[in-house]
N, C-alpha and C positions, 0 to 999 in steps of 0.2 A: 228496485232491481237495476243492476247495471246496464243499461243499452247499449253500453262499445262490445259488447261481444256477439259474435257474431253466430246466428243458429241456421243450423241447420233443417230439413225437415224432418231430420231422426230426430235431434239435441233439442225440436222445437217446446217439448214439453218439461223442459227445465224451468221454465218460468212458474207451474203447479210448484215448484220446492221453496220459495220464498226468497228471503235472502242469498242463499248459499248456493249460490248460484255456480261457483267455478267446479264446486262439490255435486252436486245434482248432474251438471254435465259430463263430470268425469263418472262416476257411476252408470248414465246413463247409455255413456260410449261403449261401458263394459257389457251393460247390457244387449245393445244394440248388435255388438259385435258377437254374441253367444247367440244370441236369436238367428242371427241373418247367415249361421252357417251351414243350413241348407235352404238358402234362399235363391234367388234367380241367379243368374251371373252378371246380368246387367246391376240390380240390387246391388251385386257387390262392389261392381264397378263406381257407384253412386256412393257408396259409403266410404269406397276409396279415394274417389273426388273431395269428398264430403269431409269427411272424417281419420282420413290419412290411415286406414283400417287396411292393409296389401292383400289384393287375391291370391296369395298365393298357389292355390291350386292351377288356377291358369297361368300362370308365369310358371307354372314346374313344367306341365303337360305342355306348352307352346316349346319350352326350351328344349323336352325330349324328344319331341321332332323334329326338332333343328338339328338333332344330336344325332337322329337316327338317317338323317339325308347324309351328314358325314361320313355318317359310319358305311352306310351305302355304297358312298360314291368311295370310298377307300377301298373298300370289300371289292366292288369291281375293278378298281385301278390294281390290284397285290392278287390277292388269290384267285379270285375268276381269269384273270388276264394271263397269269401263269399256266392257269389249267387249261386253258382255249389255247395257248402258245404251244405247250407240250404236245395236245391233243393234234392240232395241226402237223406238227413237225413227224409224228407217229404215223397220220392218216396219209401223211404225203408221201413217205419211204415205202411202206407199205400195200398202198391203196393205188400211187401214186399212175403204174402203166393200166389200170384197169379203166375200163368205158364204163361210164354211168346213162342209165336208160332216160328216159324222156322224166320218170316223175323223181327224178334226183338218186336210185338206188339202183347199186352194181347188182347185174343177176348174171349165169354160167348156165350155158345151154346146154354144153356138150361134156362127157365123161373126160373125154383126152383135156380139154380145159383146165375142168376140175382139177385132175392128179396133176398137171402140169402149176396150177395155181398154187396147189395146199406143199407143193415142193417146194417151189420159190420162196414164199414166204417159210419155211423153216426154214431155209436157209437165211433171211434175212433178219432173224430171231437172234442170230448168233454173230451176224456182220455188222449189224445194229451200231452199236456199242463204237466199233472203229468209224462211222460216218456221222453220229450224234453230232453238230453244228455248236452244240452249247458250250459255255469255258467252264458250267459246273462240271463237280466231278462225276463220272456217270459210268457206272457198272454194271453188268449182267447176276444177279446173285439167285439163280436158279437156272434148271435144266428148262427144255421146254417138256410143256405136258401136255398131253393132246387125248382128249375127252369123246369117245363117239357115242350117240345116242340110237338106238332102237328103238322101235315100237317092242313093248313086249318085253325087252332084254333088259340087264340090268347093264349100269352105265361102267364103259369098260377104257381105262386108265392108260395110256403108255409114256413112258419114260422118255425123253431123248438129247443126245450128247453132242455135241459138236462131231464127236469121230462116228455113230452111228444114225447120224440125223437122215443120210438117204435110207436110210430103211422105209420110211413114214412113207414111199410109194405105196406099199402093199397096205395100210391102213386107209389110203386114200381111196385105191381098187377097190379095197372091202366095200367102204362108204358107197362108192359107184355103182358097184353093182347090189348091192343090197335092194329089195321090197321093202325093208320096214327101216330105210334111215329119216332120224329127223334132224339132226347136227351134230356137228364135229367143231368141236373148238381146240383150238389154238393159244398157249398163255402162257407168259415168261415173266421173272419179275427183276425189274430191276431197281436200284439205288441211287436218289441223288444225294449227294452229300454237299451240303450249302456252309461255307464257313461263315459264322453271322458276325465273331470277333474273335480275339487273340485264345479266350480261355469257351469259346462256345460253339458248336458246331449241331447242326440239324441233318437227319438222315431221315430220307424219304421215301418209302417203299411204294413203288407201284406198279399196278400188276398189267401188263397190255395182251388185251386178247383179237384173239380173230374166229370169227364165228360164220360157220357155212352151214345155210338152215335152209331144210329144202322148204318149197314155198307149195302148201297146200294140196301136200303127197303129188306134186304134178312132175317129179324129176327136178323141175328149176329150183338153181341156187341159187340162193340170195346170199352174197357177202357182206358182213357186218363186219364193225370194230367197237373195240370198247375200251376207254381206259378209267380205272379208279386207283385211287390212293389206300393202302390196304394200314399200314402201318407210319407212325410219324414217333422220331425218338429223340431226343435233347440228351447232349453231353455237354456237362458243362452248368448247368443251372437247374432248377428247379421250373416244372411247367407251371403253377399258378404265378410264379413269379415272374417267369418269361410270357406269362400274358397280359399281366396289369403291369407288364412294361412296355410290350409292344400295342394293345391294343388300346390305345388310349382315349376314340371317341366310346366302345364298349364300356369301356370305364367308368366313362362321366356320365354314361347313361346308366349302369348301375348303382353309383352314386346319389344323382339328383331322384332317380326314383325311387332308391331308399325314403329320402326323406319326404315327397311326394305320399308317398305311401303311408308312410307315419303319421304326415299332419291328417290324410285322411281318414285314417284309422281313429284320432282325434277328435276330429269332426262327429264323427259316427259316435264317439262317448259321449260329447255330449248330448248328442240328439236323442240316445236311447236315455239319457237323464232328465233333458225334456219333453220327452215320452211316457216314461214314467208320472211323472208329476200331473200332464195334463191328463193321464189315464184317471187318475186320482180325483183331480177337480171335477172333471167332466163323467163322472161313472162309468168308465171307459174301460176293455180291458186293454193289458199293454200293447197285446197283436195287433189290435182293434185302431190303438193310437198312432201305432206304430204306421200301420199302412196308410191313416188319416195322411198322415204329416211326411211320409218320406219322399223324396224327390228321388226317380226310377234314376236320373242321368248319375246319381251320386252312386246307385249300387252296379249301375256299369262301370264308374269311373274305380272303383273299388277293383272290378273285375281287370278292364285292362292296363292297372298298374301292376296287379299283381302276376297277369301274365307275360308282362314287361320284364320284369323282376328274376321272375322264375327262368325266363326266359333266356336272360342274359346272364344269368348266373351260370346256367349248364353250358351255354357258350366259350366262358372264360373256364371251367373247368376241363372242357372237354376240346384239348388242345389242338387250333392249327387246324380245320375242318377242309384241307386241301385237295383239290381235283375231287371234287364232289364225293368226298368218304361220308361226309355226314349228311347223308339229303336231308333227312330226317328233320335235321336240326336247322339246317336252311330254308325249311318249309315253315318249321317253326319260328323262326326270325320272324320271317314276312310275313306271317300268319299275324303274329305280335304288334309291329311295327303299323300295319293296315288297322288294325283295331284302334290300334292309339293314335293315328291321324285321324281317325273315322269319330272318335272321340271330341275333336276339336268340334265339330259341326254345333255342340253343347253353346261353344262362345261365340259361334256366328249370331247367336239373337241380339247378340250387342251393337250391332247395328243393322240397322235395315234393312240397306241393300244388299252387303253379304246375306242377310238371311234370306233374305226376297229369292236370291238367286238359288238359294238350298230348296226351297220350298217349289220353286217353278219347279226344279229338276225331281222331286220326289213326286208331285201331282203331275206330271209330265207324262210321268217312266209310267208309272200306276196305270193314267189311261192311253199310252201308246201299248202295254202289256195285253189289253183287252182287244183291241186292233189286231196285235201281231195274233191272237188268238184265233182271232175271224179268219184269218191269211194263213193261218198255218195248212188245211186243207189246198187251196191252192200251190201251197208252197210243194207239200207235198205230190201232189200233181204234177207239177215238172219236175220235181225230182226222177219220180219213177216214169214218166217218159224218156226224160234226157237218159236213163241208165235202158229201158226198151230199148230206143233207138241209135245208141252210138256207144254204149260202155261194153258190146264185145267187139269194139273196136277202136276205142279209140280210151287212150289212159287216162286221160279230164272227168268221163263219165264211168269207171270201171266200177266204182264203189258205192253206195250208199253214202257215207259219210262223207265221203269224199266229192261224189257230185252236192251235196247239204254244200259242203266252205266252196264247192265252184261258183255254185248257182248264189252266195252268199258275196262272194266278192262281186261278180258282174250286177247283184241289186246296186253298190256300191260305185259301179261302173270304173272297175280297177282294170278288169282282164276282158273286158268286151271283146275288142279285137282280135287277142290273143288266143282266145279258145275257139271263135270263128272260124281263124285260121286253119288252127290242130284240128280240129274235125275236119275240115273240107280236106285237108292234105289223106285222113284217112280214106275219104273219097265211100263213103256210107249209102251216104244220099246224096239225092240231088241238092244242088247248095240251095233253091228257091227252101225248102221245106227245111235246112238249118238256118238260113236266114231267117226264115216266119217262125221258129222256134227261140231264137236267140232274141230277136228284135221285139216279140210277144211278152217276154221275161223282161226286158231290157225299160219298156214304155210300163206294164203295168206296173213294176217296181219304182224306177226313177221318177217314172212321171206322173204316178197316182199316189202310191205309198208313201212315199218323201215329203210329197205336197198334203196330203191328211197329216201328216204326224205336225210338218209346220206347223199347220193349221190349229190342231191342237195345243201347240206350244203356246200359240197368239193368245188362244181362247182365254187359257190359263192362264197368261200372262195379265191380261186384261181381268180377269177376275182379281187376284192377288193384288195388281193395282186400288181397285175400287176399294178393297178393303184395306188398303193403307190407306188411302186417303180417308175411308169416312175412321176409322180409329183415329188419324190426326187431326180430324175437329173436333172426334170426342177432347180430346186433349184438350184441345183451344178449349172448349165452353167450358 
C-alpha cells in the first residue's frame, strides 16, 4: 500500500481495500459524504477540513442573515424613514398648537374646545396641500369625510367641500352634547406622485385621519392621528419587475434560499433512502427508523427556510409595503428573519466558547424564570399598592399595566428620581411614606434580585465550566 497518501479519520479505513487504494478512497469519500448529511455540524465541519466535502447548508443560512441585516438596514433607511418623515410633517400641522398631558397624549376638556378644535383642523384638511414642505408632488384627491359614532346608533357619514367645510360646527355640537358619543373621525386622502425616471412614475395614496375618542364615557377627549398608505400604483413598468429591480438585498435572499432550500430537500432524500434500507437491515419499521436517525435541527431548518421563502416571496409580490399599509406582512418579515438568526445557534456547537455562551444564557433564563416566579407575588404587591395609594392622582400610577412597566423600569433603576419627583409634586402623601415606598422597591429589586440572578449566572457558569473541562480530558485519554 502506498504510504504518501495521506488518511484521514473518515478515509482511514481504505487500507481494508488492498491495493487500490486511490479507488477505495474515492468511494469511500462518496460514501462518507451521503452518511454524514444529517450529521453534527462540527462533523461537517471536519470533513470539510478533512475532505474538502463544503457545508453548504451553513454557508447558505450564515449568508441569509447577512442578507437579511441589509435588507433591514435599507427597509429602515427608504420606507420606514419616509413613513416617520411624512407622519411627522402631518402630526406637526395638524397637532402642532395642541398641549400634550404629562403621559405623552393630547386630551379636550371642555365642549367650546372641542368644536373650536374639530373646526380648525377641517379647515386644515384643505390648506394642507398649499403648506406641504416637500418638492414631491402632493395633491388633495378626496373631499373630507367625517364619521361620528354612537353607542347604539348606526355610524353616520358626512360629506365635506372646501365651500361648505364650516358647516361641520353642528356635527361637532351634536358630538358635544350627545350621551352616547364614542368618536368622530376626520379623513382626507391624498396623492404623492414620485417620478422614479423618464418613462416611470409612482402614485401614492394615503389616507390621514383625525380621531376624537372620548375617553371611558368620562366626556374627555382624547385626540389621535393616524396615517396609512391605502393604495400604491406604477406607470410605467410592471410591479414584479419594478421589485427584483429595486429590491435587490430581497432578491438575493430569495435566491440563495431557493437553493438552500433545495440542497435541503436533498438531504432529507437521501436520508429517508437511508432510512429505508436501515428499516430493512435492522427489522425496523420506516417511522421507527425514521425518528432513530433524524436530527430535529434538520426539520427546523426545513421549517425556517421554507418560511424564509414564502416569506419573501409575498414580499416581492405584494408591491412597495409603504407607510405601514402592509403590517401584516412586516410582522411577517421579522417573524421570518428572527427564526432564521435563531437557527444559527445549530452552528454555535462549532465551537466552544460560542456555545458555552448559548448554553450559560438558555440554563440561566430557565433558573432566573423560577425566581422571577417566587417574586411575582411581591411584584404584584407593589403594583397594587403604588395604584391604592397614588394612581387617583398621580399619572405614573393610574393604570395597572402601566404601574407593571413603571415599577419595571425603576427595578432597572432608569426613572428612580423621576417618578419620585411626579408623585411628590402631586403632593398625595407625606413624601416620608413615598420615599419608604419607592426606596423599598428600589433595594429589594436592585439590591437583592440583580444580585441572586448574578449569582445564578456564576453558578451556572461554573457548572458548564467543570463540564468542559472533564469532556476535554475525556478527549486527551
Amino acid at each position: 500500500m502506498d504510504r504518501s497518501i495521506k488518511y484521514s479519520k473518515y478515509t482511514d479505513s481504505a487500507k481494508l481495500l488492498g491495493s487500490k487504494t486511490e479507488t477505495g478512497v474515492r468511494l469511500l469519500r462518496s460514501m462518507v459524504k451521503n452518511r454524514e448529511q444529517f450529521g453534527k455540524p462540527d462533523i461537517n465541519f471536519d470533513v470539510w477540513k478533512y475532505d474538502y466535502i463544503v457545508p453548504w447548508n451553513t454557508l447558505f443560512d450564515i449568508f441569509i442573515v447577512l442578507l437579511y441585516v441589509l435588507f433591514a438596514l435599507t427597509f429602515q433607511s427608504t420606507k420606514m424613514s419616509n413613513f416617520h418623515n411624512f407622519g411627522l410633517i402631518f402630526d406637526n400641522y395638524f397637532l402642532g398648537e395642541t398641549d400634550e398631558d404629562d403621559d405623552g397624549l393630547t386630551y379636550i376638556y371642555f365642549k367650546k374646545t372641542f368644536i373650536e378644535i374639530v373646526q380648525n383642523v377641517s379647515q386644515s384638511f384643505f390648506t394642507f396641500v398649499d403648506s406641504f414642505p416637500s418638492q414631491l408632488d402632493f395633491e388633495r384627491s378626496s373631499n373630507l369625510t367625517v364619521s361620528l359614532y354612537e353607542t347604539g346608533k348606526n355610524v353616520q357619514t358626512f360629506d365635506y367641500s372646501p365651500e361648505n367645510v364650516t358647516n361641520i360646527s353642528s356635527v361637532a355640537t351634536r358630538a358635544a352634547n350627545s350621551k352616547q358619543f364614542e368618536k368622530l373621525v376626520l379623513d382626507v386622502d391624498y396623492v404623492i406622485k414620485e417620478i422614479t425616471s423618464d418613462s416611470m412614475m409612482t402614485f401614492i395614496t394615503v389616507k390621514y385621519s383625525m380621531i376624537f375618542l372620548d375617553v371611558d364615557q368620562l366626556g374627555v377627549i382624547e385626540l389621535r392621528s393616524k396615517l396609512k398608505n391605502t393604495v400604491t400604483k406604477l406607470i410605467g413598468t410592471n410591479p414584479i419587475d419594478y421589485a427584483f429591480r429595486t429590491e435587490i438585498f430581497a432578491v438575493g435572499i430569495f435566491i440563495v434560499d431557493t437553493f438552500a432550500l433545495l440542497f435541503t430537500i436533498s438531504r432529507f432524500i437521501v436520508f429517508f433512502k437511508n432510512a429505508s434500507v436501515y428499516s430493512t437491515r435492522n427489522y425496523l419499521t420506516f417511522y421507527r427508523a425514521v425518528l432513530r436517525k433524524v436530527d430535529g435541527w434538520e426539520i427546523f431548518n426545513l421549517f425556517y427556510q421554507s418560511l424564509t421563502l414564502i416569506t419573501i416571496l409575498i414580499y416581492l409580490l405584494i408591491l412597495d409595503p409603504n407607510f405601514g399599509y402592509q403590517r401584516w406582512l412586516l410582522f411577517l418579515l421579522g417573524v421570518a428573519a428572527f427564526i432564521h438568526s435563531f437557527g444559527l445557534f445549530r452552528y454555535l456547537k462549532m465551537k466552544d466558547d460560542l456555545w458555552l455562551v448559548a448554553r450559560l444564557a438558555v440554563r440561566s433564563l430557565g433558573q432566573s424564570s423560577s425566581l422571577f416566579l417566587g417574586f411575582t407575588p411581591i411584584y404584584l404587591g407593589f403594583v397594587f399598592v403604588g395604584i391604592a395609594f397614588f394612581g387617583y392622582f398621580c399619572n405614573v400610577f393610574k393604570g395597572f399595566l402601566r404601574t407593571i412597566k413603571v415599577l419595571f423600569s425603576i427595578f432597572h433603576c432608569d426613572i428612580v428620581m423621576d417618578t419620585e419627583e411626579l408623585v411628590k409634586d402631586a403632593g398625595v402623601l407625606p413624601d416620608w411614606i413615598i420615599n419608604f415606598y419607592i426606596f423599598a422597591w428600589t433595594n429589594m429589586t436592585g439590591g437583592m434580585i440583580i444580585n441572586v440572578i448574578i449569582s445564578v449566572v456564576e453558578v451556572t457558569l461554573d457548572s458548564l465550566m467543570t463540564e468542559r473541562a472533564n469532556k476535554q480530558n475525556r478527549r486527551n485519554e
